[in-house]
C-alpha positions as CSV (number, residue, x, y, z in Angstrom):
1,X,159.1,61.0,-137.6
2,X,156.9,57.8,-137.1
3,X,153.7,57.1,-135.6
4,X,153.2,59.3,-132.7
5,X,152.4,55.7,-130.3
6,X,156.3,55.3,-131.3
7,X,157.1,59.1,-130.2
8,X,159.0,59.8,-127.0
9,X,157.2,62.0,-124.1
10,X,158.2,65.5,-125.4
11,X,156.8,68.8,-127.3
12,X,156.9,68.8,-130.9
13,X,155.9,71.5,-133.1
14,X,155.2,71.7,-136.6
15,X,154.8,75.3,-138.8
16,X,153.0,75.4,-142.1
17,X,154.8,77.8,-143.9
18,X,151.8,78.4,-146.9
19,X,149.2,79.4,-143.9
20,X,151.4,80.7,-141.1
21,X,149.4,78.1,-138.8
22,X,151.3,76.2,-136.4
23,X,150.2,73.0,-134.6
24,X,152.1,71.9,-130.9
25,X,152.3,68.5,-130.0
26,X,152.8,68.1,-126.5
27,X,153.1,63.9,-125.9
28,X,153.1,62.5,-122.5
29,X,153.3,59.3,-120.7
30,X,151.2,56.5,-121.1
31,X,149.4,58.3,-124.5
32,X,148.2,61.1,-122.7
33,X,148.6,64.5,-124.6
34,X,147.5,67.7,-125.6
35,X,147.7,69.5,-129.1
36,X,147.9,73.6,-129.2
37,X,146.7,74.7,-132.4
38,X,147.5,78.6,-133.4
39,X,146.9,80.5,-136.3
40,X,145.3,77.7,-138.2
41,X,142.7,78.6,-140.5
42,X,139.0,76.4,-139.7
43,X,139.2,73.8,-142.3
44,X,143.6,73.1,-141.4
45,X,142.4,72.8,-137.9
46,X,139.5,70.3,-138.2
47,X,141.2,68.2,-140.7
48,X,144.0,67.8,-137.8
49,X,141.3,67.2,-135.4
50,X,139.6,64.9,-137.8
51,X,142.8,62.9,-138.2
52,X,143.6,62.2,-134.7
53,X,139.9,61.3,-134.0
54,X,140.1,59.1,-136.5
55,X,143.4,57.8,-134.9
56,X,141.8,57.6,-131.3
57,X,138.7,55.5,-132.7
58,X,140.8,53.1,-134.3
59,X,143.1,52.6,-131.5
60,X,140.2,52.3,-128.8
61,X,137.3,51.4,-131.0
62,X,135.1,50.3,-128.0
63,X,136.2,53.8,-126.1
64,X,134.5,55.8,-129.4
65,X,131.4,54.0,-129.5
66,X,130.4,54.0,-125.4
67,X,131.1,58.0,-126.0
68,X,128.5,58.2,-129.2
């Protein structure tokens, strides 16, 4: 799989089989979406959240610093 921009609208799921976590992509139209994280331990979870901040600010870097 690519880019997630590149992704079509749909639910995509991915299971980490050494932690039992599992992370749900849900993508939307227009960039909209929503991620579903279970079973993750704290530091698997924030490094995903860290990544897609990261993603957000450098895809709307005037969006991230009006918000800060």
């Amino acid at each position: 799989m690519g880019p997630l921009c590149d992704t079509p609208p749909g639910a995509y799921v991915y299971l980490c089989e050494s932690s039992n976590a599992e992370f749900e992509f849900v993508l939307g139209a227009g960039g909209h979406g929503q991620v579903n994280v279970s079973f993750a331990r704290v530091p698997d979870a924030t490094a995903v959240l860290d990544a897609l901040m990261a993603a957000f600010s450098e895809q709307h870097p005037q969006a991230w610093q009006s918000a800060t």
